[in-house]
C-alpha positions as CSV (number, residue, x, y, z in Angstrom):
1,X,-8.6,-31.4,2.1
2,X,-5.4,-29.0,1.9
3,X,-3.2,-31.9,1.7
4,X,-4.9,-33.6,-1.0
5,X,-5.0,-30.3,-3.1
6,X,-1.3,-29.6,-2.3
7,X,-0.8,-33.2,-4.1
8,X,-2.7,-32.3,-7.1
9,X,-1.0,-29.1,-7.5
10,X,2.4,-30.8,-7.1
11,X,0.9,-33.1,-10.2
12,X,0.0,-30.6,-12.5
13,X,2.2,-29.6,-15.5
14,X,4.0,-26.0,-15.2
15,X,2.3,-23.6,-17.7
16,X,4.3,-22.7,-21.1
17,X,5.9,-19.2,-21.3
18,X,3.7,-16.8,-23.0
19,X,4.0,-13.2,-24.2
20,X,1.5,-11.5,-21.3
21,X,-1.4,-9.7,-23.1
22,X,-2.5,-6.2,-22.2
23,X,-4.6,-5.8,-19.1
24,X,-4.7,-6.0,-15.3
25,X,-5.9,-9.4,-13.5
26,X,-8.6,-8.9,-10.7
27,X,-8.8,-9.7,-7.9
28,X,-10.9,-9.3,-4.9
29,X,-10.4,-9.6,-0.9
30,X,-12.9,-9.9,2.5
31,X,-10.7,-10.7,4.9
32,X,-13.7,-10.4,7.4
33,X,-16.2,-12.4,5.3
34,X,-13.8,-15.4,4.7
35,X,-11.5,-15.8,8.1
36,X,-14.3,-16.7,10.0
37,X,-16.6,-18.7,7.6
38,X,-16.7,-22.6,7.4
39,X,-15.7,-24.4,4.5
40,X,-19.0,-24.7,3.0
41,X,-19.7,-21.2,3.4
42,X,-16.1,-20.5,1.6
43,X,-17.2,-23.1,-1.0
44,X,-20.1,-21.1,-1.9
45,X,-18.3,-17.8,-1.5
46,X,-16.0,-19.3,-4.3
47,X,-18.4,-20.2,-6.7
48,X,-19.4,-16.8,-6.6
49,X,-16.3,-15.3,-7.1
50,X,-15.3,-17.5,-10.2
51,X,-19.1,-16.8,-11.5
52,X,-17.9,-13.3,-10.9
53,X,-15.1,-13.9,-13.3
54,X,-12.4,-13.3,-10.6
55,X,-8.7,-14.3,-11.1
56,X,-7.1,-14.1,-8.2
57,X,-8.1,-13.9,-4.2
58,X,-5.9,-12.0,-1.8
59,X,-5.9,-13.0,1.8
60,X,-3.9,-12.3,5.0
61,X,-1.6,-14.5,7.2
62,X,-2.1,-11.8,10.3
63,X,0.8,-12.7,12.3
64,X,-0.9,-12.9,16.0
65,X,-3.7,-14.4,14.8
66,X,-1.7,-17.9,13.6
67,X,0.8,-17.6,16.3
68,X,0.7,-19.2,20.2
69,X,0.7,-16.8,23.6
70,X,-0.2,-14.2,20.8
71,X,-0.6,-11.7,24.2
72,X,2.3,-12.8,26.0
73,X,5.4,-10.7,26.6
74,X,7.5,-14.2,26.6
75,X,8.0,-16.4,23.4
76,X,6.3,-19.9,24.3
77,X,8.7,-22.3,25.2
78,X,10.1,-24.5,22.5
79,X,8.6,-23.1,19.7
80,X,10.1,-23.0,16.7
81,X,8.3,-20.1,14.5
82,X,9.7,-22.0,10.6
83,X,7.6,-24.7,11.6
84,X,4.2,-24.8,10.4
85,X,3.6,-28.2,12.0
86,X,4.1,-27.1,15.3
87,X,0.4,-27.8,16.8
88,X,0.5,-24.7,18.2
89,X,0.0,-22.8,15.3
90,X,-4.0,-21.8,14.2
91,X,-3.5,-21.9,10.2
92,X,-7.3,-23.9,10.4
93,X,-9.2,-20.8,9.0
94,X,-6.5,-20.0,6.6
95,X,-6.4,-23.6,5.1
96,X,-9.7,-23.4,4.5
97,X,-10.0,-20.2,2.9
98,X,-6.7,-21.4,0.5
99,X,-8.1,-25.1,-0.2
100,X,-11.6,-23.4,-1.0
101,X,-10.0,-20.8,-3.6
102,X,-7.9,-23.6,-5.2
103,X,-10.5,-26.2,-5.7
104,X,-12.4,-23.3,-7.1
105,X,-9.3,-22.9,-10.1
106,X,-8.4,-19.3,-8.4
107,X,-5.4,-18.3,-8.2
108,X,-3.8,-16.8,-4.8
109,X,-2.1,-14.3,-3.0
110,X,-1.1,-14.6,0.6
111,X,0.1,-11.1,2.8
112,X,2.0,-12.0,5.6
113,X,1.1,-9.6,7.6
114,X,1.3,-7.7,10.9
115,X,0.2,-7.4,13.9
116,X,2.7,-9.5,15.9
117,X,2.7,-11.3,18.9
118,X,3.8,-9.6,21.5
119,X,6.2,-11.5,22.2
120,X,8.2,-10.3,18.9
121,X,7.8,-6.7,19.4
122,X,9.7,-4.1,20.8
123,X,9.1,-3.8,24.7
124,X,6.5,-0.6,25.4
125,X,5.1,0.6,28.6
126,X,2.0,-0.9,27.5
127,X,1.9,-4.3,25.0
128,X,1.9,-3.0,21.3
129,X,1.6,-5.5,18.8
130,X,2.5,-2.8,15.5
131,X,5.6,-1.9,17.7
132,X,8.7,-2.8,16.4
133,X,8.1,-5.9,15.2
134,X,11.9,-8.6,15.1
135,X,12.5,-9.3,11.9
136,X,13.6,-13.0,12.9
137,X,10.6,-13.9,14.2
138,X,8.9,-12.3,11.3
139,X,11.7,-14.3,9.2
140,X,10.7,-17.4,10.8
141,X,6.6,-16.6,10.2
142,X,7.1,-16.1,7.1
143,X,9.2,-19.6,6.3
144,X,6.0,-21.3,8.5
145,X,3.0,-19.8,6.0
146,X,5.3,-20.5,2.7
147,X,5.9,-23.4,3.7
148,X,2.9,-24.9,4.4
149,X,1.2,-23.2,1.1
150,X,4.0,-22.9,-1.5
151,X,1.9,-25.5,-3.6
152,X,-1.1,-23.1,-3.9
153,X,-0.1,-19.7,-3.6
154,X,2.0,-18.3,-6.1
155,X,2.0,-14.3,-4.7
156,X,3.4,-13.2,-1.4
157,X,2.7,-10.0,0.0
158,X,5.2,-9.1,2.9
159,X,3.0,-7.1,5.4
160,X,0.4,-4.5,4.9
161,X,0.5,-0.8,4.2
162,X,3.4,-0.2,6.5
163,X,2.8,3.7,6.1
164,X,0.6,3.6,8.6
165,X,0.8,3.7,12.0
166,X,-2.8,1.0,11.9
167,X,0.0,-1.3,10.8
168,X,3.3,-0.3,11.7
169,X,4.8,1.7,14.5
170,X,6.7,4.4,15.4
171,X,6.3,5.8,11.9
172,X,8.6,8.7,13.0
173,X,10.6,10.0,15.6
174,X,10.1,12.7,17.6
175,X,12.1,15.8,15.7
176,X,9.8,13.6,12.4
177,X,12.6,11.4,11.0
178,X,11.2,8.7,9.1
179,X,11.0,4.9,11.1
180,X,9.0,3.0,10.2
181,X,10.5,2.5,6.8
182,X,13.5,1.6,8.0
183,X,11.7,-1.4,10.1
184,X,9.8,-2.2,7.0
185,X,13.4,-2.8,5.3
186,X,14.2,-5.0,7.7
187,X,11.5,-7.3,7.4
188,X,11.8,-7.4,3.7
189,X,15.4,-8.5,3.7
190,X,14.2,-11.2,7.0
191,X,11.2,-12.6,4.8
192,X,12.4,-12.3,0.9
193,X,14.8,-14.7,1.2
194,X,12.9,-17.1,3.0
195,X,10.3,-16.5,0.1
196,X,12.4,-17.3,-2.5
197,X,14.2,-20.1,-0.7
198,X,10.9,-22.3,-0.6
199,X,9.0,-21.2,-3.4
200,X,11.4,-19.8,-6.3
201,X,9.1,-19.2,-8.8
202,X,6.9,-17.4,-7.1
203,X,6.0,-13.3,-7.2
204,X,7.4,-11.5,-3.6
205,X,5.2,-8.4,-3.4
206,X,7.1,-5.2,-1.6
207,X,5.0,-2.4,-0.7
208,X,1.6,-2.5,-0.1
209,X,1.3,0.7,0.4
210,X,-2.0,3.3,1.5
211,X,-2.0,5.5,-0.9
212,X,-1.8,8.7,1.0
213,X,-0.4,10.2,4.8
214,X,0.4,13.5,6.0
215,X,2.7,15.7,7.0
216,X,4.1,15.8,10.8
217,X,5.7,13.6,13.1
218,X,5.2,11.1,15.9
219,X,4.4,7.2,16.3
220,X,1.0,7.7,15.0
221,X,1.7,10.5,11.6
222,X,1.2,8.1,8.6
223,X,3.6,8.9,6.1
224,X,3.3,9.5,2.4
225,X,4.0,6.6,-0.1
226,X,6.3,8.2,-1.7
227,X,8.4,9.5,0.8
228,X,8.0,6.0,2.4
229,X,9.7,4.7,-0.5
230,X,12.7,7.1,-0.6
231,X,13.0,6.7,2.9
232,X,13.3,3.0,3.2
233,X,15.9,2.9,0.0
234,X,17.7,5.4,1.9
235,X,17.5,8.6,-0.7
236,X,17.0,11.7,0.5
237,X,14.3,14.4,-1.5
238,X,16.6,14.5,-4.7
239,X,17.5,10.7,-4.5
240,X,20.8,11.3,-3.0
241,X,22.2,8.6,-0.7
242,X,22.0,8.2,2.6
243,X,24.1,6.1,4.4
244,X,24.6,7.3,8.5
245,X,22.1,7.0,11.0
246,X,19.9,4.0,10.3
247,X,20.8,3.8,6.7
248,X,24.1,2.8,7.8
249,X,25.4,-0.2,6.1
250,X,22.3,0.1,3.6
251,X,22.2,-2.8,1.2
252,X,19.6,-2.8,-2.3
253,X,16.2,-3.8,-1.4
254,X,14.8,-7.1,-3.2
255,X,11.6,-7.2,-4.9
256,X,9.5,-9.0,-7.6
257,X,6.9,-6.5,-8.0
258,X,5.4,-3.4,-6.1
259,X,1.8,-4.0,-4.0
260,X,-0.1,-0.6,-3.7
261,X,-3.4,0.4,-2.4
262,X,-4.3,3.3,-4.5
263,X,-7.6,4.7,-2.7
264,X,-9.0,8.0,-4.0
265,X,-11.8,8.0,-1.3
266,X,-14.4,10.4,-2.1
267,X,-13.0,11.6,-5.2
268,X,-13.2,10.5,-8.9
269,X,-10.4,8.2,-10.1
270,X,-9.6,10.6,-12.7
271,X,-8.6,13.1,-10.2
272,X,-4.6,13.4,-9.3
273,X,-3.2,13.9,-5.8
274,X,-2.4,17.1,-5.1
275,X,0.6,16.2,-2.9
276,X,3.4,14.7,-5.0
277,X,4.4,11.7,-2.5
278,X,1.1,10.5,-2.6
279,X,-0.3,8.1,-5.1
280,X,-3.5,7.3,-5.7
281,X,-5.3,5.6,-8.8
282,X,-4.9,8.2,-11.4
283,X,-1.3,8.3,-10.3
284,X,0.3,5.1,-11.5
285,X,3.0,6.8,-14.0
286,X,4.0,9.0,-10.8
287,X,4.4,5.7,-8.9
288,X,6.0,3.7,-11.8
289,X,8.1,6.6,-12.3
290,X,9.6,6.8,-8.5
291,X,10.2,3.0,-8.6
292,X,11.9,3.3,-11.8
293,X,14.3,5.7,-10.2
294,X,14.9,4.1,-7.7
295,X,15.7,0.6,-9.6
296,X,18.2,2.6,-11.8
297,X,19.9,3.7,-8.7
298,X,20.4,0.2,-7.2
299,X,18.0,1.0,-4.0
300,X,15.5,-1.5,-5.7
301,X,16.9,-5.1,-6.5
302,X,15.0,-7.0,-9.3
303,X,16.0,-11.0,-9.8
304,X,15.4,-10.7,-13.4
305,X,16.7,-7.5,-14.6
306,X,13.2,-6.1,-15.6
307,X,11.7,-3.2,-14.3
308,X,9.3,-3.9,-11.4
309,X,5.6,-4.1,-12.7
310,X,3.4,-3.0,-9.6
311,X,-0.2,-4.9,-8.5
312,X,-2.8,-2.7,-7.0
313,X,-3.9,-4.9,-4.2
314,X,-6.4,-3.1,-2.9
315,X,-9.4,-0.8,-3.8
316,X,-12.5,0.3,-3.5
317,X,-15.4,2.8,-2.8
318,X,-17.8,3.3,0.2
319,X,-21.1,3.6,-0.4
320,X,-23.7,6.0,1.0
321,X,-25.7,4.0,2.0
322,X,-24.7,2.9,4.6
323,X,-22.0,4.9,5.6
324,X,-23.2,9.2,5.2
325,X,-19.5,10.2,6.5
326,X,-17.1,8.3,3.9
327,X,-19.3,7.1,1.1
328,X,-19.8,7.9,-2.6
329,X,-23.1,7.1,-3.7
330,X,-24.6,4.3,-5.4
331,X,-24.0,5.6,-8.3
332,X,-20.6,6.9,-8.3
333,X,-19.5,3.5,-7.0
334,X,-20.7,1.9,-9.7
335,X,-19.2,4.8,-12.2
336,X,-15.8,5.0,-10.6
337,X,-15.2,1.3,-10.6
338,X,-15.1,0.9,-13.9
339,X,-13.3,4.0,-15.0
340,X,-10.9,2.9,-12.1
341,X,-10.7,-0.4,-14.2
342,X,-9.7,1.4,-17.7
343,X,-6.9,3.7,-15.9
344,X,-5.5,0.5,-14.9
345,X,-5.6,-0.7,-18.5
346,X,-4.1,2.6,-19.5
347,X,-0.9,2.1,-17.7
348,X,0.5,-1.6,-18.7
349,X,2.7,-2.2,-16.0
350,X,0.2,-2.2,-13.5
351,X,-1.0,-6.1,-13.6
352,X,-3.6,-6.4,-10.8
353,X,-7.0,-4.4,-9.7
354,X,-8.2,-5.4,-6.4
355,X,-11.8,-4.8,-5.4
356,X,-12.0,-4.3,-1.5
357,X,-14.5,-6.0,-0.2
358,X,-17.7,-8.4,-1.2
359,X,-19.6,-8.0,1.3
360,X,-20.1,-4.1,3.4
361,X,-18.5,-4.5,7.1
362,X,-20.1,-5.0,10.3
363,X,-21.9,-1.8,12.0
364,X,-20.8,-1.3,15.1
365,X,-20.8,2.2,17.5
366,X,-22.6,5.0,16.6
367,X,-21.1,8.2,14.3
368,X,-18.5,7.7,12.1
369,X,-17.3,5.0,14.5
370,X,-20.4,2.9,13.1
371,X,-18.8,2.7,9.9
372,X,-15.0,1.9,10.8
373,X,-15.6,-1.3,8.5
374,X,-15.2,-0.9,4.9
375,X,-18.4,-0.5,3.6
376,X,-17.1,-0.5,0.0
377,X,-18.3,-4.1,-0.8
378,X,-20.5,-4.9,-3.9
379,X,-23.1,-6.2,-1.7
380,X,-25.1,-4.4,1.5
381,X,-24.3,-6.2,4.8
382,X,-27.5,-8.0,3.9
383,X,-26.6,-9.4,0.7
384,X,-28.6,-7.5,-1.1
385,X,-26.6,-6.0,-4.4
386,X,-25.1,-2.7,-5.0
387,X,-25.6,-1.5,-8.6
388,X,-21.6,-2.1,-9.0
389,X,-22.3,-5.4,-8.5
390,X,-24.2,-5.9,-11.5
391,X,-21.8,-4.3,-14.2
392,X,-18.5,-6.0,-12.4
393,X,-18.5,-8.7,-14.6
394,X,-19.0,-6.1,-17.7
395,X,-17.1,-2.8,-17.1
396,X,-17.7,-0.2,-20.3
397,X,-16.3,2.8,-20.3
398,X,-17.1,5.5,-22.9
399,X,-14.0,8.4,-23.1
400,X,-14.1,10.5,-26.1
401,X,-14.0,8.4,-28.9
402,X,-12.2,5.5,-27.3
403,X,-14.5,2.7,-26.3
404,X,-13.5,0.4,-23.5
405,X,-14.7,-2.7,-21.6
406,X,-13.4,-5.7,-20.2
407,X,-15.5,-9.4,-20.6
408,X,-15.1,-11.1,-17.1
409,X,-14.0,-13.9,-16.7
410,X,-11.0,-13.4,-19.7
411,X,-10.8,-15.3,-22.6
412,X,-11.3,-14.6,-26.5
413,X,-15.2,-13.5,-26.9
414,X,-16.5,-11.6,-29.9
415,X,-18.3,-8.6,-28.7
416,X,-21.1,-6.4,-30.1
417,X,-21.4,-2.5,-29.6
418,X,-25.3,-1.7,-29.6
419,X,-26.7,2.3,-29.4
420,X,-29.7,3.6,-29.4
421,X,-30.9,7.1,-29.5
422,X,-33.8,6.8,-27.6
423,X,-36.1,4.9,-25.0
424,X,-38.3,3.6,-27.5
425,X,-35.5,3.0,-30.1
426,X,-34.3,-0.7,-30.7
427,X,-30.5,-1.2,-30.0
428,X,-28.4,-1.9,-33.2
429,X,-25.3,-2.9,-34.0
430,X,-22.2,0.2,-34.8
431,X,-19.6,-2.3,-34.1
432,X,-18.1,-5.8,-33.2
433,X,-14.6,-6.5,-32.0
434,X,-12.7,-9.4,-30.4
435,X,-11.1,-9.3,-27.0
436,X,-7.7,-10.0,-26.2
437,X,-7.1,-13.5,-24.2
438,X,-7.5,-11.4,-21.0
439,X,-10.9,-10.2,-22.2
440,X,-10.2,-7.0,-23.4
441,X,-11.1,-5.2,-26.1
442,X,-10.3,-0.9,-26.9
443,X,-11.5,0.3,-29.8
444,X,-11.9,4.3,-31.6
445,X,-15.4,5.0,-33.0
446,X,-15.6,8.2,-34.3
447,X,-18.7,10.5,-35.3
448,X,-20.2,9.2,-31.7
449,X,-23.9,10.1,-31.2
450,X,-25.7,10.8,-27.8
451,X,-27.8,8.1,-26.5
452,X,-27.4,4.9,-25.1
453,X,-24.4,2.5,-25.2
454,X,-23.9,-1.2,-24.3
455,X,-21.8,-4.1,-25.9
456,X,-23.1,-8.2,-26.2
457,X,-21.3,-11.0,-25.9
458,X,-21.4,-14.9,-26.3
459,X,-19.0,-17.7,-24.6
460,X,-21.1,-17.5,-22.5
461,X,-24.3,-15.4,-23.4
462,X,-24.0,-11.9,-21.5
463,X,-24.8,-8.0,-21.3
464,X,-23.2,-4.4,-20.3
465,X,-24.7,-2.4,-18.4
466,X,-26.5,0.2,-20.4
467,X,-23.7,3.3,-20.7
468,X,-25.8,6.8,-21.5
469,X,-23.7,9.5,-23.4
470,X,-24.8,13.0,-23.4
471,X,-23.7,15.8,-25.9
């Protein structure tokens, strides 16, 4: 099936060049659900998704997962880690997950991603697969899963939230000097150009950062995103250089765009991060800003000149229920997703929202270690749907006099603004816009009244949520 969908990609005409109209793509990820699902379960998984009006899926290439002796200390014999064909490999669930999101006309991203085999780690006491990890061999892994999708995937994402020491280790030193991005760097400059070497046009993703660490040191401190940034472009605090120690011989960092994971956990998306090297969803001109810098300075390469847009590749909000430890409730899951969804329209460069996961994670343990799996999905472990899950196709948002919503999937559709003042009180029309080709629409409406708010739609027939303002 792959192959034959590889052929028909290969056959189809490259898209015309096109102004890009305002407003973020989405995209969604379950790793968990997908990886280990057959192809008809993935089939109907993807149905969903495009009934869902989702753009793109992100999934992960986990490096010891795919690769052979994945436990082993020694590198199997004769194996060549470019070469995808080598029977060795396990890329089965992953060719299923990619064939069933391209027959389905979504588009894909790919994070080639740590943990690695042990065999391409540093040497521990103990075997640590986040130690260290060779940047050849990560080179080499990186040409294998391009290679073998190139046809169908047209985003790369190189690793996964190396700030954290889940991902990537040592993240300091002992005295607290910054390693782990330094390591990052190097598997950047291993796996870039392999990216762009075997699929040119597509979008290499540098980043992927959590949105938040901590201060201290050791293997195990996860570092702020912002410092993590200085650090691997080797600037100190006030962006000087750097250039001893491991920033010796330092050469510009290439990237197409930015990946971030801008979590705000518990809080409200409006609310700021109090620390100024973290960034979280309301922070996206303190990010673009720091990135900017950085570019001007030459510590950030772009291949086209522009400044580097940034994707937020992950988010999302646990619920209460299940999980009485990390959760928001219901409610606020359903509130905060879509106002996460117009601060992400606010700020243009940022092309991509991600919604972490479908489905809530496995329960497992008892206390909070029950709940280690993200239970931020639209739908309960059961199936059964999350009030988020019913407005994600219709997000409205009401701030001041600025009315916001976004029609999923995109495309032009002529939209109607109903109120009502109260229960009994039939909805009527106050006004009716067209979206963008993205499905967006933005309008002011001023003398706004309390009551009820929701906007209609046609191509095809659909409804908002209903959006109550108060005085």
């Amino acid at each position: 099936m792959l192959l034959a969908l590889v052929g028909a990609a290969l056959a189809m005409p490259a898209p015309a060049a096109a102004a890009a109209a305002r407003g973020a793509e989405v995209s969604i990820m379950d790793d968990q659900l997908l990886l280990n699902a057959s192809a008809a379960e993935i089939d109907k998984e993807m149905a969903l998704f495009e009934a869902m009006g989702i753009d793109r899926l992100r999934v992960s290439a986990f490096w010891n997962q795919i690769a052979p002796d994945a436990e082993s200390r020694d590198k199997p014999a004769g194996f060549d880690g470019a070469d995808s064909s080598d029977p060795r490999y396990a890329f089965e669930p992953l060719d299923r997950v990619i064939a069933g999101a391209s027959s389905h006309g979504i588009r894909i991203m790919v994070t080639i991603s740590t943990p690695a085999p042990i065999w391409a780690t540093g040497r521990t006491a103990r075997p640590n697969p986040l130690w260290k990890p060779s940047p050849a061999e990560f080179g080499d892994f990186t040409a294998a899963v391009v290679g073998r999708y190139a046809p169908l995937v047209d985003h790369w994402g190189i690793s996964n939230e190396p700030n954290q020491a889940n991902w990537l280790q040592p993240q300091t030193d002992k005295r607290g000097n910054p390693v782990s991005p330094h390591l990052y760097r190097a598997l950047v400059q291993a796996s870039y150009p392999r990216i762009k070497e075997l699929d040119p046009d597509s979008v290499a993703l540098v980043g992927e950062l959590a949105a938040s660490g901590r201060e201290g040191r050791g293997a195990e401190v996860n570092m702020r995103p912002l410092r993590f940034l200085r650090a691997m472009t080797c600037r100190d605090s006030r962006y000087r250089p750097l250039r001893s120690g491991r920033c010796k011989g330092f050469e510009p960092i290439p990237a197409d765009a930015i990946g971030h994971h801008p979590y705000q956990l518990l809080l409200s998306p409006r609310h700021r991060s109090e620390n100024r090297d973290d960034a979280a969803i309301n922070d996206g001109e303190r990010l673009l800003s720091v990135i900017d810098r950085l570019t001007r300075l030459g510590a950030l390469e772009t291949g086209n000149g522009r400044p580097l847009d940034v994707f937020y590749t992950e988010f999302g909000y646990q619920t209460n229920p299940p999980d009485p430890f990390a959760g928001v409730s219901l409610a606020k899951q359903r509130r905060y997703l879509q106002l996460a969804a117009y601060l992400v329209w606010r700020t243009p460069r940022i092309r991509g929202l991600n919604q972490f996961r479908l489905t809530d994670g496995s329960l497992d343990g008892f206390g909070p270690d029950r709940f280690k799996e993200f239970q931020s999905g639209l739908l309960f472990r059961n199936r059964r749907a999350k009030p988020a899950y019913r407005i994600f196709r219709n997000p409205f948002v009401i701030v001041g006099d600025r009315f916001w919503g976004h029609v999923r999937p995109g495309g032009a559709h002529t939209v109607r603004v109903e109120y009502r003042r109260g229960p009994r009180a039939r909805f009527r029309l106050v006004a009716q816009v067209l979206t963008n080709e993205l499905g967006y629409f933005s309008f002011r409406l001023e003398g706004r009244k309390p009551g009820k708010y929701r906007y209609r739609y046609t191509e095809p027939a659909g409804v908002s949520g209903v959006l109550t303002v108060r005085r």
